[in-house]
C-alpha positions, 0 to 999 in steps of 0.5 A: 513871500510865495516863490514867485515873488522870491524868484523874481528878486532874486532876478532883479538882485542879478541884474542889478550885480551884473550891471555894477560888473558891466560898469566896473568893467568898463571903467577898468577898461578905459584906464588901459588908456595910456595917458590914463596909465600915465596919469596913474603912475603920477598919482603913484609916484605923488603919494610916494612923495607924499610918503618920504616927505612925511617920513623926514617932516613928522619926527621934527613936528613931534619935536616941536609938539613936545616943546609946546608946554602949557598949551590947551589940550584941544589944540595939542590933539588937533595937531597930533591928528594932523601929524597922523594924516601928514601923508595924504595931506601932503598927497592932497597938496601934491595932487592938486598942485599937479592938476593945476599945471597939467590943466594950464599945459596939456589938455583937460582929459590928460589931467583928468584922473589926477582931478578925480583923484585929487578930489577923492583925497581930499573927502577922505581926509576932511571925512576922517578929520570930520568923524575923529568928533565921534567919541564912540570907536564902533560908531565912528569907523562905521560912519568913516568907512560908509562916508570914504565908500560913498565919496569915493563911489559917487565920483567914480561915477558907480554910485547909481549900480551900487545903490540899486545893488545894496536897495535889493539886498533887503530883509522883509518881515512882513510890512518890515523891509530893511536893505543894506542901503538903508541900514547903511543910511541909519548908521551915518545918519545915527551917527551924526545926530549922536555927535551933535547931540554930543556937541549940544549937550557939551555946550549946555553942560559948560553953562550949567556948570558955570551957574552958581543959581543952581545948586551942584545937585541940581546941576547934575539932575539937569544934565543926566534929564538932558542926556537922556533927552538928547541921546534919546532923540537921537537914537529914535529919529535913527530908527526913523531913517531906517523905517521902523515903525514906533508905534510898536515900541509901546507893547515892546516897552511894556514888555521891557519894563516887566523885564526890568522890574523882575530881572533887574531889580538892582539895576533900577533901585540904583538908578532910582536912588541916583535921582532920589539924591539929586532931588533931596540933595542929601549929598553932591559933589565935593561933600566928604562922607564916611561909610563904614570904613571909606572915608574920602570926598565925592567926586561925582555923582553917576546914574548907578554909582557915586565916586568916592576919593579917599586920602590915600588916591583909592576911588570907590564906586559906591552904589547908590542904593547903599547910600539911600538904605545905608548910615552915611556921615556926611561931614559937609552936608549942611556946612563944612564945620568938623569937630576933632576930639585928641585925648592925652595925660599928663603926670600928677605933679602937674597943674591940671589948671596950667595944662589946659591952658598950655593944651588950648594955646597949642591947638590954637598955633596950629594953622587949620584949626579955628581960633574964631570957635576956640578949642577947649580942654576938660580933664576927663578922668584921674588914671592908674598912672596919669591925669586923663584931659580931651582937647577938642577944636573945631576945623572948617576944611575937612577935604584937606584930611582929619589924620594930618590935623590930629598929627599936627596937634599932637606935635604942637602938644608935644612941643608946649609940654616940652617947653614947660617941663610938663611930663607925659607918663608911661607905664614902667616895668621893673625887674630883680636879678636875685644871685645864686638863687635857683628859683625851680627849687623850694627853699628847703631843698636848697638849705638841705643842699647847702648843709650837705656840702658844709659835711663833705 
């Protein structure tokens, strides 16, 4: 941009500026007017109304919130939003309650910044209850403080200057120009059609999820596929409204790629693995697994890590190139079957025929262990002290635990041996006190001893 151009800008930039003062000012000029004093010392004393009503109503409300038990949660977030917002919607209720009577007993222009008041309360309240939808914290302020400036501009009638002031304001490269007004555009534009491909994808996600045609697996590959699609889409159309030219993001995402490929090699071998195991379904949610020392149920699939819930509450977030590359024992994989092996012994007066009977019926009394594929019991092994038995049985339910089944078991075993007198050995240790002996010294040291007290 050559000087001329630049100072000719800069010219209509302050034009623009002193326009919206000269507006400013005149508005704040035509207040001084006393019944528009006095319609704002009403809007004052309102909101102060607004204000002490809220302070004696909002602690009986959450009083009554805590009280509602077993309600949806939706429907207690909405009433806590309306709990926080009891000011100005009291003030809304005030304010045009108070316009109303004043347009019916004075003249129109003696109620008329009531009117506009009451007016620009009641977008803020429907534009803070409308964008509380955003998920997004950043998002969701920048789209709330743009909508509340925009309304609140418009119906004071100082949009016009403020648009041309903000459409001046502008970065140029090139063929590029991005203003303050556009990039503002974009942002609320963006964050409207992110929360409604929020609300698409919520929608179609609770539909999926709900069909038992399509496995979990695929279930998740449909939702992460549309996800990215939405979200995607979304985000392009926004760099649409503010005029970026797409067609120069393909050299920019064969740049990022090469980016990608050297730069993030982790990053993209998990995400990779994320869709390889959605496709070969080798494990989905709920399926138990062991790697290495984890042991736990899946709880979710995600786009770089697979959640994993152990017994004790712990949740490990396994990246999925580990699960691709690594030994996975997937418990449930292809039915949800498990065998358990218990190992015990008993004392050799015992009938080893008797025992494995008695070890069978005991694990069959057990309320998790199938009966419909009957443990079996094999001696294994004749032992320094005992015989050597495996009791093995087979469950059908290994999210509820493998250590809690064993214990179990094992106390049904303990219970049968009890009842049939049948002993469980352990090793013995025995130990001999000799007296008057002194075993640090050799015999013939003691029996010389011995002799010469006998002389004294």
């Amino acid at each position: 941009m050559n000087p001329d151009e630049q100072s000719q800008q800069i010219e209509a930039l302050q034009q623009h500026f002193t326009g919206l003062l000269g507006l400013a000012e005149s508005f704040l000029v035509s207040m001084l007017q006393p019944w528009r004093l006095y319609q704002l010392a009403i809007v004052v004393g309102l909101f102060a109304a607004a204000w002490l009503v809220r302070k004696a109503v909002s602690p009986r409300m959450r009083g009554w919130m805590r009280t509602l038990e077993g309600r949806p949660k939706w429907q207690l977030r909405v009433l806590l939003v309306l709990e926080q917002r009891l000011t100005l919607i009291f003030f809304v209720m005030f304010a045009w309650a108070t316009f109303w009577i004043m347009k019916e007993v004075t003249w129109p222009s003696r109620s008329y910044i009531i009117g506009i008041v009451a007016t620009i309360a009641t977008a803020w309240l429907i534009i803070g209850l409308a964008t509380r939808l955003i998920r997004n914290q950043f998002l969701r302020r920048v789209v709330r403080w743009g909508a509340w400036i925009w309304v609140t501009l418009y119906f004071l009638g100082l949009w016009e200057g403020a648009s041309d002031l903000m459409e001046g304001v502008a970065l140029e490269v090139g063929e590029f120009r991005l203003s303050v007004l556009g990039l503002l555009k974009a942002l609320i534009i963006t964050g409207l059609l992110f929360f409604f491909a929020r609300v698409i994808l919520k929608g179609a996600q609770g539909k999926i999820r709900t069909n038992k045609d399509i496995s979990p697996s695929m279930q998740e590959l449909i939702i992460k596929v549309l996800q990215i699609v939405l979200f995607g889409a979304a985000f392009f159309l926004g760099l649409k409204a503010v005029g970026f030219d797409l067609t120069g993001l393909a050299v920019l995402s064969g740049a990022i790629g090469i980016g990608l490929g050297f730069g993030l090699q982790k990053v993209v071998s998990n995400l990779v693995s994320g869709v390889i195991i959605l496709l070969d379904k080798s494990i989905k949610p709920g399926d138990v697994i062991s790697l290495g020392d984890t042991f736990g149920w899946i709880n979710s699939l995600g786009a770089r890590y697979v959640s994993v819930v152990t017994r004790d509450g712990k949740e490990y977030l396994i990246p999925n190139e580990d699960l691709i590359t690594g030994q996975v024992v997937n418990w449930s994989h292809s039915n949800d079957y498990v065998r358990l092996d218990i190992f015990f012994g008993t004392a050799y007066h015992d009938d080893p025929h008797a025992v494995r009977k008695i070890a069978i019926e005991a694990a069959k009394s057990v309320d998790r262990v199938l009966t419909w594929r009957p443990p079996v019991c094999h001696i294994v092994g004749f032992g320094d002290s005992s015989v050597d038995y495996i009791l093995r049985f087979w469950i059908e339910d290994p999210t509820g635990g493998l250590t809690n089944i064993r214990g179990n078991v094992f106390l049904a075993l303990w219970d049968a041996f009890k009842e049939n007198d049948i002993s469980i050995p352990f090793p013995q240790r025995e130990v001999r006190m000799l007296a008057d002996e002194d075993p640090s010294q050799p015999a013939d040291a003691k029996n010389k001893a011995e002799a010469a007290g006998k002389a004294d």
